[in-house]
LOFI-402349 format. One record per residue: residue in three letters; y, x, z of N, C-alpha, C in turn. Coordinates in Angstrom, 1 decimal. Layout:
BEGIN
NODE/type/n_v/n_u/n_w/ca_v/ca_u/ca_w/c_v/c_u/c_w
NODE/ALA/Y/X/Z/Y/X/Z/Y/X/Z;
...
This chain:
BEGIN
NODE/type/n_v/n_u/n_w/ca_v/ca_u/ca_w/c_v/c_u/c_w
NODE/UNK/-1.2/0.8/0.0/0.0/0.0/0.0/1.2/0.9/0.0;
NODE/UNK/2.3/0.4/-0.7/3.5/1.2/-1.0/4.4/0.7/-0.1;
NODE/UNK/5.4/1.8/0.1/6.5/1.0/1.5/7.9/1.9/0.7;
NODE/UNK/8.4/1.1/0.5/10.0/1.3/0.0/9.6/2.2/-1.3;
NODE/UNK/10.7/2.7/-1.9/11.6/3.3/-3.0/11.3/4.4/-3.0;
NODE/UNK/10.8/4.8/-1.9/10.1/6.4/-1.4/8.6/7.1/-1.8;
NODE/UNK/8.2/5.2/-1.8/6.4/6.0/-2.4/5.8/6.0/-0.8;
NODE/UNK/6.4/5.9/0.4/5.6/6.0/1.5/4.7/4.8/1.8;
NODE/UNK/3.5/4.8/2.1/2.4/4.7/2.2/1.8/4.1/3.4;
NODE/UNK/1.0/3.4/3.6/0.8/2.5/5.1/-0.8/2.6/4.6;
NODE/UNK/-1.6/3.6/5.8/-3.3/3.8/5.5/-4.1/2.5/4.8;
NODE/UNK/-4.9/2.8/4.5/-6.1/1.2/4.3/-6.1/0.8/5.3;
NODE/UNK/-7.0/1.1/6.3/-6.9/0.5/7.4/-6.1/0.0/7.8;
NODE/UNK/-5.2/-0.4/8.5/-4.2/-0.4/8.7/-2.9/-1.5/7.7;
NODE/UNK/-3.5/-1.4/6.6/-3.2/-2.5/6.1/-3.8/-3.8/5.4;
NODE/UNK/-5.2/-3.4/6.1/-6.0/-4.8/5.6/-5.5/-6.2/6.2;
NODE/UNK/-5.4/-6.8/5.4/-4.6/-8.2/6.0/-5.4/-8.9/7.5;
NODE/UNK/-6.5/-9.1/7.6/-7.3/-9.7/8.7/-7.6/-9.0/10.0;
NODE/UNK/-7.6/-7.9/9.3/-8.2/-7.3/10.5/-6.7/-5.5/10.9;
NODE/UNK/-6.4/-5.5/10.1/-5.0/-4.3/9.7/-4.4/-4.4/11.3;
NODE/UNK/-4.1/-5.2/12.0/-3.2/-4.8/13.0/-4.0/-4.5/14.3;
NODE/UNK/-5.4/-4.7/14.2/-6.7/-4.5/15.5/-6.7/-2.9/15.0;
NODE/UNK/-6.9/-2.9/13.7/-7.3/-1.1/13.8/-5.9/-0.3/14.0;
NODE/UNK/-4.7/-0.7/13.6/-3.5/-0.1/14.1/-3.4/0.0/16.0;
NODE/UNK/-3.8/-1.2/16.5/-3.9/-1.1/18.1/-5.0/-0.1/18.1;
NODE/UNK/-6.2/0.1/18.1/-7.1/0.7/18.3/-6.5/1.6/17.9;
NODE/UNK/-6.0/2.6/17.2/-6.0/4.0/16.7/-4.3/4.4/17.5;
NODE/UNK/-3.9/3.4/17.6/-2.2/4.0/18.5/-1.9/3.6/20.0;
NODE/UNK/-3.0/2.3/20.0/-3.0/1.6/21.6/-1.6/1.3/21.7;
NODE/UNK/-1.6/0.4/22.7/0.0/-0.5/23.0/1.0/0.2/23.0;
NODE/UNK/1.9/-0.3/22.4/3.4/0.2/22.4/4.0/0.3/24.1;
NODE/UNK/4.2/1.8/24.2/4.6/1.9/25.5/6.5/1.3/25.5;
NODE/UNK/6.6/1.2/26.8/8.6/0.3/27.1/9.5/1.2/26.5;
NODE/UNK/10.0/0.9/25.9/10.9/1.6/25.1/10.7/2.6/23.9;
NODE/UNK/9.8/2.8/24.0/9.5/3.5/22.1/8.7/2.5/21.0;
NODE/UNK/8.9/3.4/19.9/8.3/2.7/18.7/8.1/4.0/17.6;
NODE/UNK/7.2/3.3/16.5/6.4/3.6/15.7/7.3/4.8/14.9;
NODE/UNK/7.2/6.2/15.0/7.5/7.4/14.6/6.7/8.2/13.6;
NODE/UNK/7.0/8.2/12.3/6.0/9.4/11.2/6.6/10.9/12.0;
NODE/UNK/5.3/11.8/11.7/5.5/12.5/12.8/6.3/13.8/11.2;
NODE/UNK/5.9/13.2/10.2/6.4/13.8/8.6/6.9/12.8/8.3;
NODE/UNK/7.9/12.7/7.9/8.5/12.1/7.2/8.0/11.7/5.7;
NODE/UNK/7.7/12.5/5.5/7.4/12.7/3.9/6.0/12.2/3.3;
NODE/UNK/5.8/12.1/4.4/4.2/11.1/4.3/4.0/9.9/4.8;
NODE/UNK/3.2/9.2/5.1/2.5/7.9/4.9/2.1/7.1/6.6;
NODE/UNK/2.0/6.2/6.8/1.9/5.6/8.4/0.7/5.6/8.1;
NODE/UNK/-0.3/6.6/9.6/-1.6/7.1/9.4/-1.7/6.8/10.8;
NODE/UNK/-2.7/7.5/11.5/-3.0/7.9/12.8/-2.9/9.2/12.5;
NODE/UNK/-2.8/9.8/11.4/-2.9/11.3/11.7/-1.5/11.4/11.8;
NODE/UNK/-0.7/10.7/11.2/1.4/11.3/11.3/1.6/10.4/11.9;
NODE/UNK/1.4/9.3/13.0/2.3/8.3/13.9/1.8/8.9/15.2;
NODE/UNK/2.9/8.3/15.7/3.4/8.5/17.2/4.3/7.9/17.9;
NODE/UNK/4.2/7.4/19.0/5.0/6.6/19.4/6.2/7.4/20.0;
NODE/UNK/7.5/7.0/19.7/8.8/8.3/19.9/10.0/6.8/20.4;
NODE/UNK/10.8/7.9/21.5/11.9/7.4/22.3/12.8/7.2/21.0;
NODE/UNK/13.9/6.6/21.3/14.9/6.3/20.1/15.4/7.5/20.1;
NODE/UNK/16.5/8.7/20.8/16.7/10.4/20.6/15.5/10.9/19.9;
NODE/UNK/14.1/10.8/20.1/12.8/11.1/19.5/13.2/11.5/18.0;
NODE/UNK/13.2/9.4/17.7/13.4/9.1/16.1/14.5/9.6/15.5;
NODE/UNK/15.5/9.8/16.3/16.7/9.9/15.4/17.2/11.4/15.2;
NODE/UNK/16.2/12.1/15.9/16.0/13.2/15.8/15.2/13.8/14.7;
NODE/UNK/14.4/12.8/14.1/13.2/13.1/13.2/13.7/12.3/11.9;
NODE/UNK/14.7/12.5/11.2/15.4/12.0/9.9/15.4/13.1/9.3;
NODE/UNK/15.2/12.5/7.9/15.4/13.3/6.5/17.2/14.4/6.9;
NODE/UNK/18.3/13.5/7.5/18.9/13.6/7.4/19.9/14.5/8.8;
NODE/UNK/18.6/15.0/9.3/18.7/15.8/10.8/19.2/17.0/10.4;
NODE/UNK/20.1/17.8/11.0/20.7/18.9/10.6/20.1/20.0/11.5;
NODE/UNK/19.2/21.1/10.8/18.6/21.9/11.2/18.6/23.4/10.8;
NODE/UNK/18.7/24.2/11.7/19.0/25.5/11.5/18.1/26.4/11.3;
NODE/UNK/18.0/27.8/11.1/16.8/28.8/11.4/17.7/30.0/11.9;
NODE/UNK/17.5/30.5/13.3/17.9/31.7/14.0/16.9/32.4/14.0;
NODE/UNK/17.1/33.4/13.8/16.5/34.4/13.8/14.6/34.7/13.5;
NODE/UNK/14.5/33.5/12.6/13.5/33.2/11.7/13.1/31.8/12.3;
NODE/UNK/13.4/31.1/13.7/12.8/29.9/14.0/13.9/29.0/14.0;
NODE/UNK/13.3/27.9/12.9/13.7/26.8/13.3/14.0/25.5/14.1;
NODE/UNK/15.0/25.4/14.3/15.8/24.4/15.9/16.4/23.3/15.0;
NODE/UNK/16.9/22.1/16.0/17.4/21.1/15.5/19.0/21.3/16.2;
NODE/UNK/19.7/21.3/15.3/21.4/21.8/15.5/21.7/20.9/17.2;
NODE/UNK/21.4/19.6/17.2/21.5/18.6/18.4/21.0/19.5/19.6;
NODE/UNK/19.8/19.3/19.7/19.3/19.8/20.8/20.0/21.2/21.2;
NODE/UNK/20.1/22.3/20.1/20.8/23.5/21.0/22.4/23.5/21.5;
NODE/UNK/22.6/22.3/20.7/24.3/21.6/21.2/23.7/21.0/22.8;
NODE/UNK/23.2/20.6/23.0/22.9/20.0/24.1/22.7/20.9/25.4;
NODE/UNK/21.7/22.2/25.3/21.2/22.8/26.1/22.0/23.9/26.0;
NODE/UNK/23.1/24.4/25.0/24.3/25.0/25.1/25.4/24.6/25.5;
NODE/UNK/25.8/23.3/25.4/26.8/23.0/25.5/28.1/23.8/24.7;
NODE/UNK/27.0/23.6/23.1/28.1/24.4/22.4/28.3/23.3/21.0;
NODE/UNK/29.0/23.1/20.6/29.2/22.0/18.7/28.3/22.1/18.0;
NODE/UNK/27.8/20.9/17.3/26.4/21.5/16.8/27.6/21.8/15.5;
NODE/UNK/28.6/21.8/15.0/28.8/22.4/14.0/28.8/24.1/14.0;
NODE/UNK/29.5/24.5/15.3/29.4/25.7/15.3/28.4/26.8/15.4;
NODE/UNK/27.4/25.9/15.7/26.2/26.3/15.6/25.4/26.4/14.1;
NODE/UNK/26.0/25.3/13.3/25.2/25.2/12.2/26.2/26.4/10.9;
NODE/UNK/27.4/26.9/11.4/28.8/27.3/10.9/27.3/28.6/10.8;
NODE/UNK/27.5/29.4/12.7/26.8/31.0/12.7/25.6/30.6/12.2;
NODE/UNK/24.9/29.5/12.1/23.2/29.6/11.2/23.7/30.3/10.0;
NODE/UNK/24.7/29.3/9.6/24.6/29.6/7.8/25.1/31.5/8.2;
NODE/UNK/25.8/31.4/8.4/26.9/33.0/8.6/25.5/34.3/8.8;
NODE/UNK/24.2/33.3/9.2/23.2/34.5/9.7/23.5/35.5/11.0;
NODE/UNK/24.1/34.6/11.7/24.9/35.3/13.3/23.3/35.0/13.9;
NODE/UNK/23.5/36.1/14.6/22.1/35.6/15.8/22.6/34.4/16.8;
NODE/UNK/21.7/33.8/18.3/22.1/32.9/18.4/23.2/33.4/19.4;
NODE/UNK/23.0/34.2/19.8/23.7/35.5/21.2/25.2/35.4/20.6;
């Protein structure tokens, strides 16, 4: 089964009309309070092998459209080291590009 303009993809299982939402419970078990259904790729297909259940920061953290760096060969998400720096994620993404260390 096809899901949007993207080509993304929802398993067989999973989308058999009768029985599709028992094997979705069985394979993810109950939606815990406050999260929802998270591709753990983007770029692929709602499976058991890429879902996961993720906080809303989780999700909105895991967009095509997430601004992500590489220091000093590892890749970070610009957000989070704004956060635990207490530094702009622009200026952070400024020295990614510039190739500054993170120091």
């Amino acid at each position: 089964m096809d899901y949007g303009g993207r080509g993304i993809t929802v398993c067989d299982d999973w989308a058999l009309k009768q029985i599709g939402f028992h094997n979705f419970l069985r394979d993810m078990g109950p939606r815990p309070d406050g999260y929802s259904l998270d591709r753990i790729d983007n770029s692929k297909g709602y499976s058991p092998e890429n879902c996961k259940w993720s906080s809303r920061k989780e999700q909105q953290r895991n967009q095509r459209v997430t601004r992500k760096v590489v220091i000093e060969g590892i890749e970070y998400i610009a957000a989070e080291l704004s956060e635990i720096y207490q530094i702009k994620t622009d200026t952070i993404v400024h020295r990614a590009n510039q190739g500054l260390s993170f120091e």
